[in-house]
Structure formats: structure tokens, C-alpha cells
C-alpha positions in Angstrom: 120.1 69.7 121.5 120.3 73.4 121.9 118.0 75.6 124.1 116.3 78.7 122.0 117.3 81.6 123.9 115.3 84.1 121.8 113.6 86.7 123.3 110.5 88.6 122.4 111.9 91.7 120.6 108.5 93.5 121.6 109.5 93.3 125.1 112.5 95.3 124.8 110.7 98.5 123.1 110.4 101.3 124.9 106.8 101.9 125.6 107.0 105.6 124.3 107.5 103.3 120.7 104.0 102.2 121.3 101.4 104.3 118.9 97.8 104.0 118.4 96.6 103.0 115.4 95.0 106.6 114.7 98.8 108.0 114.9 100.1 105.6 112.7 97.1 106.2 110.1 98.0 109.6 110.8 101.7 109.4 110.0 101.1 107.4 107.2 98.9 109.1 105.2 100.8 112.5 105.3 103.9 111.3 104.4 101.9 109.4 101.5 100.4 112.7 100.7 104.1 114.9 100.8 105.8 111.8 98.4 102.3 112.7 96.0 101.9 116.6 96.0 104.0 116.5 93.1 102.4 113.8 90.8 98.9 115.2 91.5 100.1 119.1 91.0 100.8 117.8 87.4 99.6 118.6 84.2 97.6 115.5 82.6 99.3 114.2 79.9 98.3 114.7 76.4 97.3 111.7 75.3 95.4 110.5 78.4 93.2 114.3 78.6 92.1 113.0 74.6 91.1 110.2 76.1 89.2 111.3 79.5 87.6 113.6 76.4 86.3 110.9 74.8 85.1 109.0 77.7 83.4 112.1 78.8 81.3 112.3 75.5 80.4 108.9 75.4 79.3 108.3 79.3 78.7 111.7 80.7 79.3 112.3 83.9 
């Protein structure tokens, strides 16, 4: 039978590797934001401002 000689890859990161969750949150959520910038900057479709419009009329906001 063999012995497992894995090792806990944890263990060998550096601990400059570690981040708090507030940095990774951080991180996260501006490169979600730079990959978006573009899809929100755009102009609505047609077909979906129509029906926004007619949501609009029938529930007002």
C-alpha cells in the first residue's frame, strides 16, 4: 500500500498571498465594474425601452 505524501498546498503560500476578505471584495468588485462600464454606458435597446414604457404606464413607479 502506498503512503500519501501530499502536502497542504496552503502551507507553501507566501503569507504576503494572504488577503482579507474586504481586499478581495474590494478587488472583485472593481474589476466586475471595469468588465461592465461598457454594457451599462449603453443605449437601451429598442424594443426593451417600448417595453419599460409600457410597464411604466401600467404600474407607475
Amino acid at each position: 500500500m502506498q503512503q500519501n505524501n501530499t502536502r497542504v498546498w496552503s502551507r507553501d503560500l507566501p503569507s504576503s498571498l494572504n488577503f482579507s476578505q474586504e481586499q478581495v471584495v474590494f478587488v472583485i468588485g472593481h474589476s466586475l465594474k471595469s468588465l461592465y462600464d461598457d454594457v451599462i454606458a449603453a443605449d437601451m435597446p429598442e424594443h426593451l425601452k417600448a417595453l419599460v414604457l409600457k410597464l411604466e404606464e401600467k404600474y407607475p413607479p
